[in-house]
FIPA-225484 format. One record per residue (C-alpha): residue in three letters; x, y, z. Coordinates in steps of 0.25 Angstrom, whole numbers. Each point is the difference from the previous one (the first is absolute). Layout:
residues N
PT rest  east north    up
PT  Ala     X     Y     Z
...
This chain:
residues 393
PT rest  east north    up
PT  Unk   105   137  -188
PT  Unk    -1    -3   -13
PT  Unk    -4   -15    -5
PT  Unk     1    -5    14
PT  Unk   -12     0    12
PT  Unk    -1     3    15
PT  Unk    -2   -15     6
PT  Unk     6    -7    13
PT  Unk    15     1    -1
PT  Unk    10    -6    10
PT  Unk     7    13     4
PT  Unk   -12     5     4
PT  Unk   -14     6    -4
PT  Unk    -4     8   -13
PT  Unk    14    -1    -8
PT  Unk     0    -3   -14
PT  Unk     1   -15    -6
PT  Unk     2    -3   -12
PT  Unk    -6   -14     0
PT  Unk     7    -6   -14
PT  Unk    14     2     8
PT  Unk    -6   -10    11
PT  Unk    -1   -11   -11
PT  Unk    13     3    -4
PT  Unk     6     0    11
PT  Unk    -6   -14     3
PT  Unk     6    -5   -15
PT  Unk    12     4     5
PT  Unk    -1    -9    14
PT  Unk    -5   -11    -8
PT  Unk    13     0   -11
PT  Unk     9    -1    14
PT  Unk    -8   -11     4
PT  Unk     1    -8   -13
PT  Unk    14     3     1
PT  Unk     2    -4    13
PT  Unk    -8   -13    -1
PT  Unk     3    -3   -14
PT  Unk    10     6    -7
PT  Unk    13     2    12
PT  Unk     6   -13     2
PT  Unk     5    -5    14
PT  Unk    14    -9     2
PT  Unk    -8   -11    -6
PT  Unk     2     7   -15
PT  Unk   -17    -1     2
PT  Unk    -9    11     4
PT  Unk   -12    -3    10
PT  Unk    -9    -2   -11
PT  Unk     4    -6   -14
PT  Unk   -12     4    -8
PT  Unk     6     3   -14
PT  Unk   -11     8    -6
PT  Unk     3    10     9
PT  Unk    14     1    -1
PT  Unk    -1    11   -11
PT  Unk    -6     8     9
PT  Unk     6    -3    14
PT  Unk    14     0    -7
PT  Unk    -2    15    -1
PT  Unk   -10     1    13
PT  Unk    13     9     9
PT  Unk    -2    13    -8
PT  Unk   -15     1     7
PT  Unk    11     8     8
PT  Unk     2    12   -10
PT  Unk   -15    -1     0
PT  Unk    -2     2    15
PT  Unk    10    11     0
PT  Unk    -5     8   -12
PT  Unk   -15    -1     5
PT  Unk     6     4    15
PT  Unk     6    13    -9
PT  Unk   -15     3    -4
PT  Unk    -7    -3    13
PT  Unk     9     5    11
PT  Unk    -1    16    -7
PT  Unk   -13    -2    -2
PT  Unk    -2    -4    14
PT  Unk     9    11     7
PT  Unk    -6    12    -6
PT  Unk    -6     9    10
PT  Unk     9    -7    10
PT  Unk     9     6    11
PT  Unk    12   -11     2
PT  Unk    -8    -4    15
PT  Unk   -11    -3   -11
PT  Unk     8    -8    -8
PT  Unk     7    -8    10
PT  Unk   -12    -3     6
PT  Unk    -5    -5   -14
PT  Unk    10    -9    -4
PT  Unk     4    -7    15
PT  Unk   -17    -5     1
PT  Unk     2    -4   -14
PT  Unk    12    -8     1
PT  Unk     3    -6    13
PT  Unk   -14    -6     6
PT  Unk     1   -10   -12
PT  Unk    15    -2     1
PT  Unk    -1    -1    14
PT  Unk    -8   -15     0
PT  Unk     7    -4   -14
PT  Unk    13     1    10
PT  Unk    -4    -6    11
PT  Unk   -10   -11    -8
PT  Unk    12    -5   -11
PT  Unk    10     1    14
PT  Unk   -10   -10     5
PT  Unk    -1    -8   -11
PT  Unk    15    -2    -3
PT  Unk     2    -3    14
PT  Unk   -10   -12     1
PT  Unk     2    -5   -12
PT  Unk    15     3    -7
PT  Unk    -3    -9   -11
PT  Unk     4     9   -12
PT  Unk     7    13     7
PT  Unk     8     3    12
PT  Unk    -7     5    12
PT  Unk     5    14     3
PT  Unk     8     3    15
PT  Unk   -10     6     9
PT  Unk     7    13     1
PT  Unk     0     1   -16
PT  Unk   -16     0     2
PT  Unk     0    12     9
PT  Unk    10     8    -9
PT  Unk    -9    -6   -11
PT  Unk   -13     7     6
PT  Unk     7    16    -2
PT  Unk     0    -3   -14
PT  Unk    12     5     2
PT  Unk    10   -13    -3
PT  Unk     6     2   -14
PT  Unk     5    12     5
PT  Unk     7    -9    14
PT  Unk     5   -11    -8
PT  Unk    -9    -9     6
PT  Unk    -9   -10    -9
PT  Unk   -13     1    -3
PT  Unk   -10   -10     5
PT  Unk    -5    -1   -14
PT  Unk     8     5   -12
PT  Unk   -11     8    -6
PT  Unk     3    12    11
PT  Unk    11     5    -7
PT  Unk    -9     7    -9
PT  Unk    -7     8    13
PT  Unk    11     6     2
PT  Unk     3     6   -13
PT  Unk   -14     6     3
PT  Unk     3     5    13
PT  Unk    11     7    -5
PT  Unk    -8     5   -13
PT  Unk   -10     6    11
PT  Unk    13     7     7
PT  Unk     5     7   -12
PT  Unk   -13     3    -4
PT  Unk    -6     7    15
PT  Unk    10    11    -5
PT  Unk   -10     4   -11
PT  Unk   -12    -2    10
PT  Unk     7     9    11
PT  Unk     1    10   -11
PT  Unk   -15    -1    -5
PT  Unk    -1   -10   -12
PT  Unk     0     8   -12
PT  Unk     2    -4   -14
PT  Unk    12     8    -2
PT  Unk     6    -4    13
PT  Unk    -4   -15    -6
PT  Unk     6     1   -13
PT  Unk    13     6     8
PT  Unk     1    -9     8
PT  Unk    -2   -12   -11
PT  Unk    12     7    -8
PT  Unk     8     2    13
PT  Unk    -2   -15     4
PT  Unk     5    -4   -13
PT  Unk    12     6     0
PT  Unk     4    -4    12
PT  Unk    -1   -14    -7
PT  Unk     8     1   -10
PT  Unk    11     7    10
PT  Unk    -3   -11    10
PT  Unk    -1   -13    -8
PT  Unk    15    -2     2
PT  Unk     2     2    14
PT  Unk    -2    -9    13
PT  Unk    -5     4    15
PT  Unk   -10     8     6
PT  Unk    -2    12   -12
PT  Unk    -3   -14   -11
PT  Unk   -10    -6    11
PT  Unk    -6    14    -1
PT  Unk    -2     1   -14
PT  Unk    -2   -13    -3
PT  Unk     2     2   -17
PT  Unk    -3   -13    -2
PT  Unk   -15     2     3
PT  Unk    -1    16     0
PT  Unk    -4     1   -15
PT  Unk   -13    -9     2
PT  Unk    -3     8    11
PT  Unk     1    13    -7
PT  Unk    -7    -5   -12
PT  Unk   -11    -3     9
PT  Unk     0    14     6
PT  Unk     0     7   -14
PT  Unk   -11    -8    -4
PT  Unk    -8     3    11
PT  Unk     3    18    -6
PT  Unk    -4    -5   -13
PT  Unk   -13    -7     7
PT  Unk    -2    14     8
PT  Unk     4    12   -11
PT  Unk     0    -8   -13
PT  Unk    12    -4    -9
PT  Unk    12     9    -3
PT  Unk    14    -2    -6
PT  Unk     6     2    13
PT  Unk    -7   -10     6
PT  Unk     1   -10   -13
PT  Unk    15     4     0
PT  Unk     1    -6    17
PT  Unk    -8   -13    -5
PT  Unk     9    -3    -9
PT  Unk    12     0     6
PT  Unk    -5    -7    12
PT  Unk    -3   -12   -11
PT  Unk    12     1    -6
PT  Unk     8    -1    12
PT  Unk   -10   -10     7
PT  Unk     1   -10   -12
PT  Unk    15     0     1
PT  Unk     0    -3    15
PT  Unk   -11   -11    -2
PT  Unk     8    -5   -10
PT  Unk    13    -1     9
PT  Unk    -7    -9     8
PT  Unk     4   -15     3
PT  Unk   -15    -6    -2
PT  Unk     1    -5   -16
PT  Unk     0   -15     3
PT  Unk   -12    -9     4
PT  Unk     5   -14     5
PT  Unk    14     1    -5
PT  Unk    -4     5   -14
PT  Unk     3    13    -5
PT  Unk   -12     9    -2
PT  Unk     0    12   -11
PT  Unk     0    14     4
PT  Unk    -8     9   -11
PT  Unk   -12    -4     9
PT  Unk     4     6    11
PT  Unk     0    15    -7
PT  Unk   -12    -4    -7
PT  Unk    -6    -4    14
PT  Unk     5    13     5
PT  Unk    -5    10   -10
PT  Unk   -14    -8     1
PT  Unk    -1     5    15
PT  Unk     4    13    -4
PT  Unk   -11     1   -10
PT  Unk   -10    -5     8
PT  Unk     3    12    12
PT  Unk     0     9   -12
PT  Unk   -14    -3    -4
PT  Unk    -3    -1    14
PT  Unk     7    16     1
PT  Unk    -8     4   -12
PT  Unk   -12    -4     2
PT  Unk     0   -10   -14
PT  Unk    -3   -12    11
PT  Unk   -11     1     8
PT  Unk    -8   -10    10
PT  Unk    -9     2    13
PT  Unk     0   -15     3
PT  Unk    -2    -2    15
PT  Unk     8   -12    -1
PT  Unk    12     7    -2
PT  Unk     0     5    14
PT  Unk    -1   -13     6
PT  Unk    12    -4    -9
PT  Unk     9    14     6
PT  Unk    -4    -3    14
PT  Unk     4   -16    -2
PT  Unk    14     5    -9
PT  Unk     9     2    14
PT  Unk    -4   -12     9
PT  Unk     1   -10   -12
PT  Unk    14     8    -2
PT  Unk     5    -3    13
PT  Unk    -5   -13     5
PT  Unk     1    -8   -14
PT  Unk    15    -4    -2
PT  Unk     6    -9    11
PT  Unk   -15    -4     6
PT  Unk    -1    -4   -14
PT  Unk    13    -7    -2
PT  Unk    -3    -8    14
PT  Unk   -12    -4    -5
PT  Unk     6    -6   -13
PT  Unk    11    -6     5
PT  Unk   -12    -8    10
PT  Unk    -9    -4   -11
PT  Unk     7     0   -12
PT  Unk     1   -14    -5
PT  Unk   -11    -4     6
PT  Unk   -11    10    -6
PT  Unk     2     5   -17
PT  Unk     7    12    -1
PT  Unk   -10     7    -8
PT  Unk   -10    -4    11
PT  Unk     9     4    12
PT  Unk     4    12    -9
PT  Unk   -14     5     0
PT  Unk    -5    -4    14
PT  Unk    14     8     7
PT  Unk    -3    12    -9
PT  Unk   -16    -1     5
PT  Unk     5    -1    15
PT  Unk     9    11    -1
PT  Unk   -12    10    -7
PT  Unk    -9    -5    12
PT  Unk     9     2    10
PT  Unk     4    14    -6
PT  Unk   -15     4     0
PT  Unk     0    -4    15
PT  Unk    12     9     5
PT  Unk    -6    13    -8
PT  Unk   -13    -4     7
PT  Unk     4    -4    14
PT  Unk    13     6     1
PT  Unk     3    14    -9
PT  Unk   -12     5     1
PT  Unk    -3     0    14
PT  Unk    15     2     3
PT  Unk     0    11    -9
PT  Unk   -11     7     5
PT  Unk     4     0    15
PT  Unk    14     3    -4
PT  Unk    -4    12    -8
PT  Unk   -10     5    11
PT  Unk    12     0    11
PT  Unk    11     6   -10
PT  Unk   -10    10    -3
PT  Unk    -3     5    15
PT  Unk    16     1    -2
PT  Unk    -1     8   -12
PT  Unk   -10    10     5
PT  Unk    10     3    12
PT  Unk    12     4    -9
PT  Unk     7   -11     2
PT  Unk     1    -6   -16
PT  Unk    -5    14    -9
PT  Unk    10     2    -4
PT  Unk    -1    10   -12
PT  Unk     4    13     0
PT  Unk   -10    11     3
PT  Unk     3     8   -14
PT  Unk    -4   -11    -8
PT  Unk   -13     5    -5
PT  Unk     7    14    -5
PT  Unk    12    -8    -5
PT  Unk   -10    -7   -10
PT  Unk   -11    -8    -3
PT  Unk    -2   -16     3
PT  Unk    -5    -7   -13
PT  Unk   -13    -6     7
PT  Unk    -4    13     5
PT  Unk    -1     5   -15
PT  Unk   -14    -3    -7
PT  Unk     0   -13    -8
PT  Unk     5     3   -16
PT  Unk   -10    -4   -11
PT  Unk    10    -8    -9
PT  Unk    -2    10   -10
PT  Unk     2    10     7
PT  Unk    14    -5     7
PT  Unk    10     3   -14
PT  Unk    -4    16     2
PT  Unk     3     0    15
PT  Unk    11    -8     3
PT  Unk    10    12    -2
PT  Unk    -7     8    10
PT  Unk    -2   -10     9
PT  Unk    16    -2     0
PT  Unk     1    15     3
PT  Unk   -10     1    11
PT  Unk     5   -11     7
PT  Unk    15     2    -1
């Protein structure tokens, strides 16, 4: 692959990582977690931790959202090419649900001991909280943050029908298109087919996706064309929003389409190679993104509401975001990793029985996956992109 490298991956071994995605994905968890701390005031008119410097900052901290989406967009393809659905599956369920399984259970025993600043959930919420599945069931989450892993999981439903086909770059691009559409039709309506298509969120993850064709074959008007609208639409959803006030004050909103375009243009460079960066640290700042996500905001507000007052809020501020990177770094090293790996070993035996493969036998004659091409020389990629498209189609 083109501007990315073969290193330890999550979903399994030798798939490509693009390492500049991993800090950016953490930049996005940290700008919820100003936001939650700092910027998203409680029934007191006061949020958890009044430090007004970084007001600027966590006032806008909620659209680290758009950025997780759009860089799930880039990563998801890139992850599911050469991949029967079985594959896929197998992929995204060790991701997901190791980590989310202990941030459950931990914030469920947290709030239960010690209800100082959230209600602790019913029992049974917490065992329809452990499907990932409760958004869907009306039931509540055990954290807020959860109702974003469930506009993943339905990004990976809709997209395991371009990996059942073979992930190709016109099948991509239709898909992009189609998905779009069915935004734009569905934006209006209620029920099962809105919950489906989610139009709220589809256009960051389709930028991401396009982004991800442009990284692979190189820039073309089609693909600008996709990127485009996508902003266009996304700015207007994000600016629908009822997040412009910070302690009862009005907040403007020209940052938030300035905020937005900055994260386009920075999974542009990324897709084009005009930003670059090997640093190691990167991955460690990927792998600690998710565990942070999940554990940081009602452990967080317990632990405010317990010390606040009584330790400076700057000071409090910063101790609860180191305690929350430490103990993120302790799930992905005690928990997903090892979960993962003997998750995947037994979903595997699985998948070599039949069970999960799930792609059709004439894939292969039907076209050509995008990873199994040779990597393009940017130079290279402006001439070949037409035939590419015809190939794969």
């Amino acid at each position: 692959m083109s501007h990315s490298e073969r290193a330890g991956d999550p979903d399994g071994p030798a798939r490509p990582r693009v390492r500049l995605l991993d800090g950016f994905r953490l930049l996005a968890a940290l700008m919820v977690v100003c936001w939650h701390y700092s910027g998203l005031t409680h029934g007191n008119g006061q949020p958890s931790a009044d430090i007004r410097p970084l007001h600027p900052f966590a006032a806008y901290g909620w659209l680290g959202v758009e950025l997780f989406f759009l860089i799930s967009g880039f990563v998801i393809a890139m992850s599911a090419v050469n991949r029967s659905v079985g594959e896929f599956a197998v992929s995204r369920f060790v991701r997901l649900f190791p980590a989310y399984w202990l941030g459950v259970l931990v914030t469920a025993v947290v709030l239960l001991i010690w209800p100082i600043a959230v209600h602790p959930p019913k029992l049974s919420d917490i065992g329809v909280n452990l499907t990932m599945l409760q958004e869907g069931f009306r039931v509540p989450s055990v954290d807020a943050v959860y109702w974003t892993l469930f506009a993943e999981l339905r990004f990976y439903l809709l997209f395991a029908f371009v990996v059942w086909r073979g992930v190709t770059y016109a099948r991509a691009v239709g898909f992009s298109v189609i998905w779009l559409a069915a935004s734009a039709l569905t934006y209006s309506s209620h029920g099962l087919i809105h919950t489906l298509v989610m139009p709220d969120w589809a256009p960051f993850f389709v930028a991401g996706l396009a982004f991800f064709l442009m990284h692979r074959y190189g820039a073309n008007l089609l693909l600008w064309t996709i990127v485009v609208a996508t902003f266009l639409l996304g700015q207007r959803q994000a600016l629908s929003s009822n997040n412009f006030h910070l302690m009862g004050q009005p907040m403007p909103a020209w940052p938030v389409v300035a905020i937005l375009a900055g994260f386009y243009l920075l999974v542009a460079a990324v897709a084009l190679g005009w930003l670059r960066a090997n640093w190691r640290w990167l991955t460690v700042a990927g792998v600690l993104t998710y565990p942070l996500y999940l554990l940081h905001e009602y452990i967080g507000w317990t632990v405010f509401a317990e010390f606040r007052g009584r330790v400076d809020d700057g000071v409090l501020f910063l101790a609860v975001l180191a305690g929350m990177l430490g103990a993120a770094w302790l799930v992905h090293r005690f928990v997903e990793k090892p979960v993962a790996s003997w998750l995947r070993r037994r979903l595997a035996t699985a998948s070599a029985c039949g069970v999960v493969r799930l792609r059709p036998a004439a894939t292969a004659a039907r076209g050509t996956d995008i990873d199994a091409l040779p990597a393009l020389p940017r130079q290279r990629a402006g001439k070949v992109k037409a035939r590419d498209a015809r190939s794969t189609g």
